[in-house]
C-alpha positions in Angstrom: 0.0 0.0 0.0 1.2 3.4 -0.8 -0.1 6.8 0.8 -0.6 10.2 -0.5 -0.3 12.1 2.6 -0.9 15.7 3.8 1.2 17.6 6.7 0.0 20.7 8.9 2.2 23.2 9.8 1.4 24.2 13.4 4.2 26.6 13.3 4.2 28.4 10.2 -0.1 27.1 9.5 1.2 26.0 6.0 0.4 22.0 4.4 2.9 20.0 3.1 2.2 17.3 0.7 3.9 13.5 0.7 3.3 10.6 -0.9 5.3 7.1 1.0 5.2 3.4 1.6 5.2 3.7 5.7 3.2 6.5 6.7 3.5 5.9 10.2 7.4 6.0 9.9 7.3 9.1 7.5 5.3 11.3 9.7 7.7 10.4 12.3 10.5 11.2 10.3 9.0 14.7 9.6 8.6 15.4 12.6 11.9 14.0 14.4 13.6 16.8 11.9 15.0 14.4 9.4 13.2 15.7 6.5 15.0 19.1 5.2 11.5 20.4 3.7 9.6 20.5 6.8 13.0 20.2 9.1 12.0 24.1 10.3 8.1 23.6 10.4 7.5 21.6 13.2 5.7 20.8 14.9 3.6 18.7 12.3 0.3 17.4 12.3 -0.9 14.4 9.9 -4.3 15.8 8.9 -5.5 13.8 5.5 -4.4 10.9 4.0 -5.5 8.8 0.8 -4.2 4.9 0.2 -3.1 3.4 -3.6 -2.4 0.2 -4.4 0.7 1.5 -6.7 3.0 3.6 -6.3 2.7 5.4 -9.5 -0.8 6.0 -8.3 0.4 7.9 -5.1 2.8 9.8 -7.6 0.1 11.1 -9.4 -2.2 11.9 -7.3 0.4 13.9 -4.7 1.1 15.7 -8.1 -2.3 16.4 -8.2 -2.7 17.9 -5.0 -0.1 20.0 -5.4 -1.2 21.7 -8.4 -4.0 24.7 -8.9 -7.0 22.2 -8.6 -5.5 20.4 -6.0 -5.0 23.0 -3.6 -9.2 23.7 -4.4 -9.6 20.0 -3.8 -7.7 20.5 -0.6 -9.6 23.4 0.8 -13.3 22.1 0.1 -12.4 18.5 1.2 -10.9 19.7 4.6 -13.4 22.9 4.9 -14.4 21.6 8.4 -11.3 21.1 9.8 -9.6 24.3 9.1 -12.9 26.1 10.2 -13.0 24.4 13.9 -8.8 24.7 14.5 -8.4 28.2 13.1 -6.3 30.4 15.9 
């Protein structure tokens, strides 16, 4: 199983977007400080996820959510959450 995964900034309130094998040990990674991209964003906070059978699968669709009509995607899918954990 591969994951297409999305990070929240709790320090700088900005997403990151991931796609791995082990979720579990890449959010861990993120935030023990061994991932340069998000090294200086901790904490993180694992707040949306989406599983694929293949790996090119996760590819694409972490491509997807990075792009334009991704980031739209993003917003309406995770409307509720941002609403009831704004600061």
């Amino acid at each position: 199983m591969f994951y297409t995964y999305i990070l929240y900034s709790l320090k700088d309130n900005k997403l990151y977007k991931g796609y791995t094998s082990d979720l579990r040990k890449r959010v861990a990674e993120h935030n023990n400080g061994c991932i340069s991209s998000t090294k200086y964003r901790r904490p993180l906070e694992l707040i949306y996820f989406e599983g694929c059978l293949s790996d090119m699968d996760a590819k694409r669709r972490e491509k997807y959510l990075k792009s334009g009509n991704g980031k739209i995607y993003l917003k309406n899918r995770l409307k509720y959450y941002f609403e009831n954990n704004q600061n």
